[in-house]
C-alpha positions in Angstrom: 21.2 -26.5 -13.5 19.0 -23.8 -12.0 15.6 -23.7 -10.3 12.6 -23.4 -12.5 11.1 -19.5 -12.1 8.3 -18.9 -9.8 4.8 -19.0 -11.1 3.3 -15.1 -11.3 1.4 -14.8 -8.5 -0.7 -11.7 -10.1 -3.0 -12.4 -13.0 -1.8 -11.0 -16.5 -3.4 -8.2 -16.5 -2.4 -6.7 -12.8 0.3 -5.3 -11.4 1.8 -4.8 -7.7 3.5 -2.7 -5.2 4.4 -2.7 -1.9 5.5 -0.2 0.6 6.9 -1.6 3.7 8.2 -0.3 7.1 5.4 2.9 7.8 5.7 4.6 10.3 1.8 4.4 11.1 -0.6 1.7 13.1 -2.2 -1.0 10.4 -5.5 0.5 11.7 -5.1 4.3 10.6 -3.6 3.1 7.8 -6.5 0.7 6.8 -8.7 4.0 6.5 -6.2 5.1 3.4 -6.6 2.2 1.9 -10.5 1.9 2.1 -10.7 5.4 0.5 -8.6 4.0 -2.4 -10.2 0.5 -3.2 -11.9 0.0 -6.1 -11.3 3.1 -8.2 -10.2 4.0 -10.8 -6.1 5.3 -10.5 -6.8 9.0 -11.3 -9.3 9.4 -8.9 -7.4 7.3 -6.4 -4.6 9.7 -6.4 -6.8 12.5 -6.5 -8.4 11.1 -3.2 -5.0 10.7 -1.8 -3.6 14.5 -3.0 -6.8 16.1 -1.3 -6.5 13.8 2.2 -5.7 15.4 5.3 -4.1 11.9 6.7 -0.2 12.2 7.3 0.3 8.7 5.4 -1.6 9.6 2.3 1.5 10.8 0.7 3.6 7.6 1.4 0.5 5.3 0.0 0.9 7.9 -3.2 3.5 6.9 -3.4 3.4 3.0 -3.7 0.4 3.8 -5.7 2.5 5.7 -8.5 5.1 2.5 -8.2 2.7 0.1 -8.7 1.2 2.5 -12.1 4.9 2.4 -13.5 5.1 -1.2 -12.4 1.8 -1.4 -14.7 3.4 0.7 -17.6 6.9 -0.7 -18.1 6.7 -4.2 -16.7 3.2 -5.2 -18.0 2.6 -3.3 -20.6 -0.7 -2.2 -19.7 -2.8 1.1 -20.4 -2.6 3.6 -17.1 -5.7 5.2 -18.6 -7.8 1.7 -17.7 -6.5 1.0 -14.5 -8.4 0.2 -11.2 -7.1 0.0 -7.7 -8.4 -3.7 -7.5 -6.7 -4.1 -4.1 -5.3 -2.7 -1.3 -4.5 -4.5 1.4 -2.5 -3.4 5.1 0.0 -5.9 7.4 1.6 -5.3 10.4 5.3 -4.9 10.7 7.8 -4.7 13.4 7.3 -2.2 16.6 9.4 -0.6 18.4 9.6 -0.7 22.2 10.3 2.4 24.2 9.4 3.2 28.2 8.3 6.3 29.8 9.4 7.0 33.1 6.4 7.1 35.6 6.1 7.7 39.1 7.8 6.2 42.1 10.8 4.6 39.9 8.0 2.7 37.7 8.0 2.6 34.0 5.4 1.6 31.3 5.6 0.2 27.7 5.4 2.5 24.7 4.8 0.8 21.4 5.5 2.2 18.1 3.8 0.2 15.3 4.8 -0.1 11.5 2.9 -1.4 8.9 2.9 -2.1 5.4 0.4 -1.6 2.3 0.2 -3.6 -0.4 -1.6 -1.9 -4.0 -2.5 -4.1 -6.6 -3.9 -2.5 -9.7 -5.8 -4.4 -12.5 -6.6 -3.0 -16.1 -10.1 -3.2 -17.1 -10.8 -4.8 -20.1 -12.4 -3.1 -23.5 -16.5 -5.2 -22.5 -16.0 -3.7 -19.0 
């Protein structure tokens, strides 16, 4: 006998991606994903085409994963979609030292992160 399936976590109507392992600090990355919440998916990759930020183009791409997640998974109309969230975790960082003076050395850290894009489809009343 097997284990019973896990419960969907997401809603009917949502769908999810996840990117994980960027190369960027949670913080900058945060500012991506504020510029992304709550619209609509057009405009969100619109926002992300036109942004000057390095990342943009990797949270592009988890956004398009989590569209085709939408489409062939769920079953749900791209046109209708929302960025409903958008959410940023740490990940590891790597350690590395610079060589000061008088045969000292200090810490360099080198954060990843991860973003997580969860898009909803609006309903036909909304």
């Amino acid at each position: 006998m097997s284990k019973p399936a896990n419960p969907r976590r997401l809603k009917p109507a949502e769908a999810m991606a996840k990117a994980t392992t960027l190369r960027v600090s949670p913080r900058k990355l945060n500012l991506v994903a504020q510029s992304i919440r709550g619209l609509k998916v057009q405009r969100a990759l619109n926002e992300l085409e036109f942004s000057h930020k390095r990342i943009a183009r990797d949270v592009r791409k988890a956004l398009y994963s989590a569209i085709s997640n939408a489409e062939n998974n769920h079953n749900l109309d791209i046109d209708s979609l929302v960025v409903a969230e958008a959410y940023v975790g740490k990940n590891l960082t790597m350690k590395r030292f610079a060589a000061r003076a008088r045969g000292r050395a200090s810490r360099i850290q080198k954060p990843f992160s991860e973003i997580t894009i969860v898009v909803r489809e609006l309903g036909e009343a909304a």
